[in-house]
C-alpha positions as CSV (number, residue, x, y, z in Angstrom):
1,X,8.9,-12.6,-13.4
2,X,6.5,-10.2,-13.4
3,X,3.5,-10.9,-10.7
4,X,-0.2,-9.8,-11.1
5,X,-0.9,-7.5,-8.4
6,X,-4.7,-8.3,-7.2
7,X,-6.8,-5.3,-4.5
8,X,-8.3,-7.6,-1.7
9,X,-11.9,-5.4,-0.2
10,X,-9.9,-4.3,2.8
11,X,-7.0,-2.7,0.7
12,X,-9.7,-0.7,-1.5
13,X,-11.9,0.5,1.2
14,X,-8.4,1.7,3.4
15,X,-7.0,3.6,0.0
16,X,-10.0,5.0,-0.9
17,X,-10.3,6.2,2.7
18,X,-6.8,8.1,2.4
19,X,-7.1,9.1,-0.7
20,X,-10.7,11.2,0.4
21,X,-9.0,11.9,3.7
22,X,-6.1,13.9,1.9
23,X,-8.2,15.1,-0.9
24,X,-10.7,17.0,2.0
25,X,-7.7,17.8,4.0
26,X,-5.2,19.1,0.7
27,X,-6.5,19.0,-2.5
28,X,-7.7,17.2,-5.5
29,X,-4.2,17.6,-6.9
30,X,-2.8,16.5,-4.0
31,X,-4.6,13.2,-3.9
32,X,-3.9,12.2,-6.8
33,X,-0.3,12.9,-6.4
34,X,-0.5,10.2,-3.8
35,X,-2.4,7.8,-6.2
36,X,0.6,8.3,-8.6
37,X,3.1,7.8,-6.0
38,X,0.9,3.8,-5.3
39,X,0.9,3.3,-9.0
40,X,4.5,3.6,-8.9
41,X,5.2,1.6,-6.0
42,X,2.7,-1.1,-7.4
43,X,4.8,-1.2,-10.6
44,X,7.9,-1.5,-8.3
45,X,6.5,-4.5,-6.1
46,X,4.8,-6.4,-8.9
47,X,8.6,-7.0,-10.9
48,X,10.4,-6.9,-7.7
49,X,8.3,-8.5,-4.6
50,X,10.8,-9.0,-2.2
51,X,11.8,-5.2,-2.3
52,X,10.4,-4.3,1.1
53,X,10.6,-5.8,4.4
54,X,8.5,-8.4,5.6
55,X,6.6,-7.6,8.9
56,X,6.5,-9.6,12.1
57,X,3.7,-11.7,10.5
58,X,5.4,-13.8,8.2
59,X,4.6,-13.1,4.6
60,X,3.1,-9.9,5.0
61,X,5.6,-7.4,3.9
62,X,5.2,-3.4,4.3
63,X,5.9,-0.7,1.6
64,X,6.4,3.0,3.2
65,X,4.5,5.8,0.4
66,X,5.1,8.5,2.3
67,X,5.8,8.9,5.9
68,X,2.2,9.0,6.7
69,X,1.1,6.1,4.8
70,X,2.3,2.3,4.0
71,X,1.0,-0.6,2.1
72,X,0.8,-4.2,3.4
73,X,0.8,-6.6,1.1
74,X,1.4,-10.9,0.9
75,X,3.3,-12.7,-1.8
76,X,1.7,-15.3,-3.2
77,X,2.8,-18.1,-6.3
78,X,1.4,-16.0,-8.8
79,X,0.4,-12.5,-7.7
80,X,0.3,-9.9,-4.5
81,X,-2.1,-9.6,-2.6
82,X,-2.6,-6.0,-1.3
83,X,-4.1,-6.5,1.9
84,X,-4.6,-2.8,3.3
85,X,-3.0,0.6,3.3
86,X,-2.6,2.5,6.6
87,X,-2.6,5.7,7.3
88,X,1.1,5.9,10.2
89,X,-0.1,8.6,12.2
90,X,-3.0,6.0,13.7
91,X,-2.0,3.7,16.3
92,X,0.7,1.2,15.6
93,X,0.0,-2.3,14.6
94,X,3.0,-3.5,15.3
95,X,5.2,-3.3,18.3
């Protein structure tokens, strides 16, 4: 089954944030090298859900981009939810 992946406002404003932060900081190519690489893993997580480890919060599972970014995102009955990106050099969430 393939699920429907749905952008909650938090997971748009926090990948739009990256993606500006590493187009400033790189380049334009750059940037959108990293909105391939979340493309890909979107296409990865929408026929195979389970893929990536779920989180101390139950349901809320965490997909590693690169090694200074991840995606958080719930499983639902009939679609994902993204629910934010995060940018791993910040502060952890999680202990």
């Amino acid at each position: 089954m393939i699920f429907d992946i749905r952008w909650t406002e938090e997971a748009e404003l926090t990948f739009d944030s990256i993606y500006t932060s590493i187009e400033n900081r790189w380049s334009t190519a750059t940037a959108n090298k990293f909105k391939g690489r979340v493309l890909s893993l979107l296409d990865n997580i929408s026929g195979h859900p389970f893929l990536f480890p779920e989180t101390v919060i139950p349901n809320i599972r965490k997909a590693v981009i690169t090694k200074q970014s991840s995606l958080f995102y719930e499983i639902h009955d009939d679609h994902i939810a993204l629910v934010f990106f995060w940018d791993n050099r910040q502060d952890p969430l999680f202990y």
